[in-house]
MOPAC internal coordinates of N, CA, C and O (Angstrom, degrees):
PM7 1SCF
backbone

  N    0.0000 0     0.00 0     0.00 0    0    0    0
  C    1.4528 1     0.00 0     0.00 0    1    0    0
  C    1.5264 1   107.24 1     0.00 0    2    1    0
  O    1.2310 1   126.43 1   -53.70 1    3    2    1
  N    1.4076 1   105.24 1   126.30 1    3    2    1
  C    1.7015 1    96.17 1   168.49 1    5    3    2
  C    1.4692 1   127.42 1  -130.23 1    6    5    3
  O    1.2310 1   109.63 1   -18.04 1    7    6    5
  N    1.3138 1   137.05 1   161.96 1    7    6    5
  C    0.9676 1   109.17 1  -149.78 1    9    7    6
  C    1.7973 1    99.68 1  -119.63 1   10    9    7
  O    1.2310 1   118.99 1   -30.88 1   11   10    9
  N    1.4736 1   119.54 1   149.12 1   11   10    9
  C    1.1164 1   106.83 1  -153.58 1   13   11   10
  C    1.6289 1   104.83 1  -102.51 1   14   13   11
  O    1.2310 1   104.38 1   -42.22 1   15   14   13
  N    1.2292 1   146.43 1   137.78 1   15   14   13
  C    1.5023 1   136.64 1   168.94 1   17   15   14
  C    1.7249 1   107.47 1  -134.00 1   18   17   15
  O    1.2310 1   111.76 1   -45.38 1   19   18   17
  N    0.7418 1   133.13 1   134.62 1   19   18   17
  C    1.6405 1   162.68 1   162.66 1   21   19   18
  C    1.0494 1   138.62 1  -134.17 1   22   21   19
  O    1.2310 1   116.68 1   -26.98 1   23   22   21
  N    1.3103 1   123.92 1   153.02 1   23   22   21
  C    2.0979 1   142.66 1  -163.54 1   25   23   22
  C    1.7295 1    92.71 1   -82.03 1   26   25   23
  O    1.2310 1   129.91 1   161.30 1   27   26   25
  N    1.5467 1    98.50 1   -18.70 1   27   26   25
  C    1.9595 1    73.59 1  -152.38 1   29   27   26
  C    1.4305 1    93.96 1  -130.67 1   30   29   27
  O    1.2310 1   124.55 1  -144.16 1   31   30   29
  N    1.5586 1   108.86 1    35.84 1   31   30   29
  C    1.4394 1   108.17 1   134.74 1   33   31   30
  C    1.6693 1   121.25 1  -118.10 1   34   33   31
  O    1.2310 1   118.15 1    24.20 1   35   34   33
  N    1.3604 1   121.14 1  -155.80 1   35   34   33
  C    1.4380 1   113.41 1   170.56 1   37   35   34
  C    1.2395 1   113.13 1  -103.73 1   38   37   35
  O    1.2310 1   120.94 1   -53.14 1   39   38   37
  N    1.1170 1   115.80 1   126.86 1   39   38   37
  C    1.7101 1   146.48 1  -170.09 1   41   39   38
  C    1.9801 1    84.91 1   -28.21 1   42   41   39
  O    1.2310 1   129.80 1   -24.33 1   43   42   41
  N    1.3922 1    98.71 1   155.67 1   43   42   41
  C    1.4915 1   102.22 1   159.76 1   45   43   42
  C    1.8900 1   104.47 1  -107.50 1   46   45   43
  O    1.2310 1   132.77 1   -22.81 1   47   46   45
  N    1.2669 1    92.93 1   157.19 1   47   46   45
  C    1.3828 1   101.17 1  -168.95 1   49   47   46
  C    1.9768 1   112.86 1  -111.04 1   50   49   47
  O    1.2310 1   123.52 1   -57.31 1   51   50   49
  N    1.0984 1   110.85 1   122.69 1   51   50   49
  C    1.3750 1   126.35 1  -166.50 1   53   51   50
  C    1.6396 1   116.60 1    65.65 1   54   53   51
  O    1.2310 1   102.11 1    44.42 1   55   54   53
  N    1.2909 1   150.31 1  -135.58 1   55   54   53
  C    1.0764 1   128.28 1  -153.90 1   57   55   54
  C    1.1810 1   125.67 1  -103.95 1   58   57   55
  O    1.2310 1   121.36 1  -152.60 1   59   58   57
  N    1.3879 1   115.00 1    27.40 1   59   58   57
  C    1.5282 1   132.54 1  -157.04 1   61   59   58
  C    1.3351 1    99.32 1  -121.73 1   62   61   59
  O    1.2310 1   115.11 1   -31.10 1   63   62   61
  N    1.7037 1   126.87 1   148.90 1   63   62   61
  C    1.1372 1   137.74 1   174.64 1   65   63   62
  C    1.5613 1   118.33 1  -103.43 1   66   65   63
  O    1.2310 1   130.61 1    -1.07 1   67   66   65
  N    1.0829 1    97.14 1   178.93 1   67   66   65
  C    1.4635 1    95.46 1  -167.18 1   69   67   66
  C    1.8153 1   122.70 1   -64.49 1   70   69   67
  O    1.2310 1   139.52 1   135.55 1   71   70   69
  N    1.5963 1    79.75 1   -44.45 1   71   70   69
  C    1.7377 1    91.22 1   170.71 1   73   71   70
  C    1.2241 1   110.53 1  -164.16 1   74   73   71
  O    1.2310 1   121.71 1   -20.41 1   75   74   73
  N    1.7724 1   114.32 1   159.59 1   75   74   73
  C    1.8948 1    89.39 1   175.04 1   77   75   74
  C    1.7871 1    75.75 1  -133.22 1   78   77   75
  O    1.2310 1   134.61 1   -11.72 1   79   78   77
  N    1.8044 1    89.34 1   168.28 1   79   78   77
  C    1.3610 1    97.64 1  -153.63 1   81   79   78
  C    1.9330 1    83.22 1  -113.46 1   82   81   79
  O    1.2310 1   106.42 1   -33.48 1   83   82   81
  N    1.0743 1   142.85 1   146.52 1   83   82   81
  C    1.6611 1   136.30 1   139.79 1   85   83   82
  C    1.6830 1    99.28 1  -164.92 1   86   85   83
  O    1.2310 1   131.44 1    -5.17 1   87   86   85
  N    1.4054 1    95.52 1   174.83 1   87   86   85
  C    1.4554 1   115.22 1  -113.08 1   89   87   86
  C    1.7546 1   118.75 1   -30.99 1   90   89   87
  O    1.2310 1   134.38 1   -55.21 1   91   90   89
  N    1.4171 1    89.80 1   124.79 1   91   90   89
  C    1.3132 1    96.51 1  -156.00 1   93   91   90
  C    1.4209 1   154.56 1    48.06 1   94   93   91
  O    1.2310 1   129.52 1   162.97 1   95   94   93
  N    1.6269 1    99.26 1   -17.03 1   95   94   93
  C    1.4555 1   121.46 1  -172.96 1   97   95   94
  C    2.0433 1   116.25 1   -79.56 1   98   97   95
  O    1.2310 1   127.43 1   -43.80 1   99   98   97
  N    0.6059 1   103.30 1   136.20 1   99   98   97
  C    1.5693 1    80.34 1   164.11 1  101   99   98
  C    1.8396 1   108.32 1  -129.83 1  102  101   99
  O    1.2310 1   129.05 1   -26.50 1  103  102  101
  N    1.2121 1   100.17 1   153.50 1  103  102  101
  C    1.9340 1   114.26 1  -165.53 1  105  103  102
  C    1.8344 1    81.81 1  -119.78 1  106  105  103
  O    1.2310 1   124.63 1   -37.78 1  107  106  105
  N    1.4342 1   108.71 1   142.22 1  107  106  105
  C    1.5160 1   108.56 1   164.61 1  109  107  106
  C    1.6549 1    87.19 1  -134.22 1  110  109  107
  O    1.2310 1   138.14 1   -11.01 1  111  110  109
  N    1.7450 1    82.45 1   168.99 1  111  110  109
  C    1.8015 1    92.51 1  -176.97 1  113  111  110
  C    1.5873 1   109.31 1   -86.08 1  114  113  111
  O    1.2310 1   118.84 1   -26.18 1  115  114  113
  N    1.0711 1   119.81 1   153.82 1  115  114  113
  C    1.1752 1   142.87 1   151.29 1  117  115  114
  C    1.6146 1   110.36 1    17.01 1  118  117  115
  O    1.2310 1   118.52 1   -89.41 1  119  118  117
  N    1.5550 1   120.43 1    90.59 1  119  118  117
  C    1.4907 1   110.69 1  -168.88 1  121  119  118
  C    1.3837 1   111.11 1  -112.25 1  122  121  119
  O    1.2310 1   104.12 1   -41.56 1  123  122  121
  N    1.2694 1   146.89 1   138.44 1  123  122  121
  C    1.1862 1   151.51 1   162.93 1  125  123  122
  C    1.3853 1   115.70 1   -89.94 1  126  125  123
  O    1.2310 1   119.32 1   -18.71 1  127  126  125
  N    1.5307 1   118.90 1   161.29 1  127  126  125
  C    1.2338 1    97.58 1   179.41 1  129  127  126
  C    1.8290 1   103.84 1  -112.52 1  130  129  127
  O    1.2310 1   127.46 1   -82.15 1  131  130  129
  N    0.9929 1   103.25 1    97.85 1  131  130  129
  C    1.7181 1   129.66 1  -170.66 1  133  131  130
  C    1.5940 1   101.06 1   -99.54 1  134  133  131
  O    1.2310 1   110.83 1   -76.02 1  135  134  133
  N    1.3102 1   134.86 1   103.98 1  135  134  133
  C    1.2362 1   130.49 1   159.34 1  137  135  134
  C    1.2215 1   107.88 1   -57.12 1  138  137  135
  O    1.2310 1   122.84 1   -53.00 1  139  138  137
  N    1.7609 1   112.16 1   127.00 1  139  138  137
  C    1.6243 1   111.17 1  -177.41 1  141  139  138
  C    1.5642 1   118.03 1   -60.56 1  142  141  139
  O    1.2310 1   132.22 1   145.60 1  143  142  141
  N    1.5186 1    94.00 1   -34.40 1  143  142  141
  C    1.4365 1   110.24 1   175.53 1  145  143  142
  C    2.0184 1   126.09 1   -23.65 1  146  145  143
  O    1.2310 1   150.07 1    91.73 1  147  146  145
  N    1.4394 1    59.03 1   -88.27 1  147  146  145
  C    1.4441 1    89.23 1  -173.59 1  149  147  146
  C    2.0527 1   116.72 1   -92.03 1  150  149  147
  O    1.2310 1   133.10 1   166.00 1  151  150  149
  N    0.9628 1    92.30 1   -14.00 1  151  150  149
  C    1.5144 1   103.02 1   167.68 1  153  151  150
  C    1.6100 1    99.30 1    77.83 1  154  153  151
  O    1.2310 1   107.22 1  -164.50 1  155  154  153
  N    1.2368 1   141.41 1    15.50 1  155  154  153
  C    1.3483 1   172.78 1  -138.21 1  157  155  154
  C    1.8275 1   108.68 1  -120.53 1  158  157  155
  O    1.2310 1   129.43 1   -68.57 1  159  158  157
  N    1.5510 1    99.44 1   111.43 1  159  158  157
  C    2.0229 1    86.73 1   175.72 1  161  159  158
  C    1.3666 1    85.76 1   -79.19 1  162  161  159
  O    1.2310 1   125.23 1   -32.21 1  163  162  161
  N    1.9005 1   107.55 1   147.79 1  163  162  161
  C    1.1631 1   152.69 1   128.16 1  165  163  162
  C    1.8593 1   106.23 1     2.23 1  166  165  163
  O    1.2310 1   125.17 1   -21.25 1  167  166  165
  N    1.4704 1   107.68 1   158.75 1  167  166  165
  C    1.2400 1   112.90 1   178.16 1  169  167  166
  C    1.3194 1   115.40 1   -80.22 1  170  169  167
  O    1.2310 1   127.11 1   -21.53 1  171  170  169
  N    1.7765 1   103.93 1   158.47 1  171  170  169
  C    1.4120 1   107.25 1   178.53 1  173  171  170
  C    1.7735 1   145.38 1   -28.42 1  174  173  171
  O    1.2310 1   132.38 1   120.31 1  175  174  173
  N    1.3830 1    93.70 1   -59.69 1  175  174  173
  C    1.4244 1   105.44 1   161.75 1  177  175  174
  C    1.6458 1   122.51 1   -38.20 1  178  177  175
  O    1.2310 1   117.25 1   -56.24 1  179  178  177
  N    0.8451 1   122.83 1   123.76 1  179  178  177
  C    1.9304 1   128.64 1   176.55 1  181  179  178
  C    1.1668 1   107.51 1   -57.11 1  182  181  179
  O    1.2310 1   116.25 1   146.98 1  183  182  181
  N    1.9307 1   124.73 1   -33.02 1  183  182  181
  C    1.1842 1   100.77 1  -167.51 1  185  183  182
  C    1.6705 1   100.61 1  -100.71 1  186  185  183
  O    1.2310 1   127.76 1  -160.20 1  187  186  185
  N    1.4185 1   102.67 1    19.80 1  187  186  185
  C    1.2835 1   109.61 1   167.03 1  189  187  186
  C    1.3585 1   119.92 1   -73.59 1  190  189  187
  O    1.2310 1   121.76 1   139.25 1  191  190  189
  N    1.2002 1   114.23 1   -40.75 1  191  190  189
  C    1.8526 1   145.74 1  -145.80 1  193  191  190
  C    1.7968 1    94.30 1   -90.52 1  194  193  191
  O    1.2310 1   128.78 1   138.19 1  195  194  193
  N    1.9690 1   100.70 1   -41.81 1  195  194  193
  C    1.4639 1    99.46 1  -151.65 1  197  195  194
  C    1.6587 1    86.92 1   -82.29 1  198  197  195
  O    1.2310 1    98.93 1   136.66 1  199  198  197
  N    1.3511 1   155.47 1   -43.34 1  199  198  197
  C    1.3779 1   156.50 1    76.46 1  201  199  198
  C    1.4436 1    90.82 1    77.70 1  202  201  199
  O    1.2310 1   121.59 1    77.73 1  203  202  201
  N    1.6533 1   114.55 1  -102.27 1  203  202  201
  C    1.5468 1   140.53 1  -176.37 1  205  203  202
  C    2.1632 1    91.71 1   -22.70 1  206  205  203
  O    1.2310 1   136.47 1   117.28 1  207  206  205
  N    1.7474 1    85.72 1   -62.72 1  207  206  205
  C    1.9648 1    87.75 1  -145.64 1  209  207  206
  C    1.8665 1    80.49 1   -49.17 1  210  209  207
  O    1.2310 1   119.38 1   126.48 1  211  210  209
  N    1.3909 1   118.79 1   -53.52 1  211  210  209
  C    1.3679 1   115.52 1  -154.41 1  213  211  210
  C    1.5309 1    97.33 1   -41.69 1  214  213  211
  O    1.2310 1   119.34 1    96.42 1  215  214  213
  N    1.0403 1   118.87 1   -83.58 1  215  214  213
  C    1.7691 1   130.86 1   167.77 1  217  215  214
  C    1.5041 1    99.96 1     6.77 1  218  217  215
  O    1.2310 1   129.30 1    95.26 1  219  218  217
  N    1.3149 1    99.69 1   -84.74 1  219  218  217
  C    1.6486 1   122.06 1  -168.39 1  221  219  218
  C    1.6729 1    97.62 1   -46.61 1  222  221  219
  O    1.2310 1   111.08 1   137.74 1  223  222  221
  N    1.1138 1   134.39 1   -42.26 1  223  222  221
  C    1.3773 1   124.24 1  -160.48 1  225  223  222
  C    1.6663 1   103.51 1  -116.84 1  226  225  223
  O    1.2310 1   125.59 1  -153.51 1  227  226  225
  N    0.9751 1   106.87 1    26.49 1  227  226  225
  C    1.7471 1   111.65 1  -164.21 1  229  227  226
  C    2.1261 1   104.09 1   -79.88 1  230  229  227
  O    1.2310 1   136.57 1   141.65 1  231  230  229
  N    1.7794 1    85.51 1   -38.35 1  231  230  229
  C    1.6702 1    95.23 1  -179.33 1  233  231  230
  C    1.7726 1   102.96 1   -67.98 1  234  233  231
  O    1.2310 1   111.55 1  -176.07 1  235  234  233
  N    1.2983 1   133.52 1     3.93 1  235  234  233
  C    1.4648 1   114.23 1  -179.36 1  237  235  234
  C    1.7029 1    87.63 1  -116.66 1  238  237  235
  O    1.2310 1   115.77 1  -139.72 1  239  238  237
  N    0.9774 1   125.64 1    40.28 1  239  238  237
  C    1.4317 1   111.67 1   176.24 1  241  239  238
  C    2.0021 1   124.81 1  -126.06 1  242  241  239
  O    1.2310 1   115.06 1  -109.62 1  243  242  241
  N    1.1062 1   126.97 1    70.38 1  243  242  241
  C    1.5863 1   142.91 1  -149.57 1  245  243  242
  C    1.4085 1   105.80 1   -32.54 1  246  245  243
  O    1.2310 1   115.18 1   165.17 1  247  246  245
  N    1.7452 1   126.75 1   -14.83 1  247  246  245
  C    1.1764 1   112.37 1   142.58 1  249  247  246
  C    1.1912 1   151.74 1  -105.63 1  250  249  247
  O    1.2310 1   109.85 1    31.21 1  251  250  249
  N    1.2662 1   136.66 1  -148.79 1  251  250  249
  C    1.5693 1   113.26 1   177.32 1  253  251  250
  C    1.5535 1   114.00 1  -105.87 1  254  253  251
  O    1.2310 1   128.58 1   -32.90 1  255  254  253
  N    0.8908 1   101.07 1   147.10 1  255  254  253
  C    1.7550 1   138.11 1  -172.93 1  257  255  254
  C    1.5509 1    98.10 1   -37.93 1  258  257  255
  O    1.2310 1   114.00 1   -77.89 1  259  258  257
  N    1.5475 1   128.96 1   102.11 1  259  258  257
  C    1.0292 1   137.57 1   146.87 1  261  259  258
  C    1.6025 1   129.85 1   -29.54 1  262  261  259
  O    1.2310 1   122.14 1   -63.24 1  263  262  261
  N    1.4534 1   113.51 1   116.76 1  263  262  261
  C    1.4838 1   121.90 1  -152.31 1  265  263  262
  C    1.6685 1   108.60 1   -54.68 1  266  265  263
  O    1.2310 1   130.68 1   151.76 1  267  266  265
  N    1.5462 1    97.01 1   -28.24 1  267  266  265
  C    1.7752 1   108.75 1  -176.66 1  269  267  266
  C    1.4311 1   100.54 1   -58.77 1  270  269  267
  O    1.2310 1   107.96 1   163.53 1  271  270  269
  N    1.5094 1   140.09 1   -16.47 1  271  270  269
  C    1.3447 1   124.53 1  -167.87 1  273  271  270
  C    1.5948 1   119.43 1  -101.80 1  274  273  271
  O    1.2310 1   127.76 1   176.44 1  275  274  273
  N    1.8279 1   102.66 1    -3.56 1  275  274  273
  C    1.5114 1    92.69 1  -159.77 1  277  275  274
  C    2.0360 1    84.73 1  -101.26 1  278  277  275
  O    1.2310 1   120.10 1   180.00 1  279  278  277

């Protein structure tokens, strides 16, 4: 199991990391869909929102970024 930390997602908050990766799988913590930007939730639609978290958590993930998120 390893545990994942990076600049170019959003910090995890109290003693939890961003994500841990084993076998093959990876689990991330708790994502909202918070535009980093603007500090602003995401649009109405859910698969708008579910979109944002992917975005937001896309840099802790060892492969590449699923086309549904960009």
């Amino acid at each position: 199991m390893n545990q994942v930390s990076t600049s170019k997602a959003p910090a995890a908050i109290g003693p939890y990391c961003q994500a841990v990766v084993h076998n093959g799988l990876v689990f991330t913590s708790g994502q909202v869909p918070l535009d980093p930007a603007t500090g602003s939730v995401a649009g109405a639609p859910s698969n708008s929102r579910a979109a944002r978290c992917a975005r937001t958590s896309a840099p802790c993930w060892p492969l590449p970024v699923p086309a549904w998120t960009r």
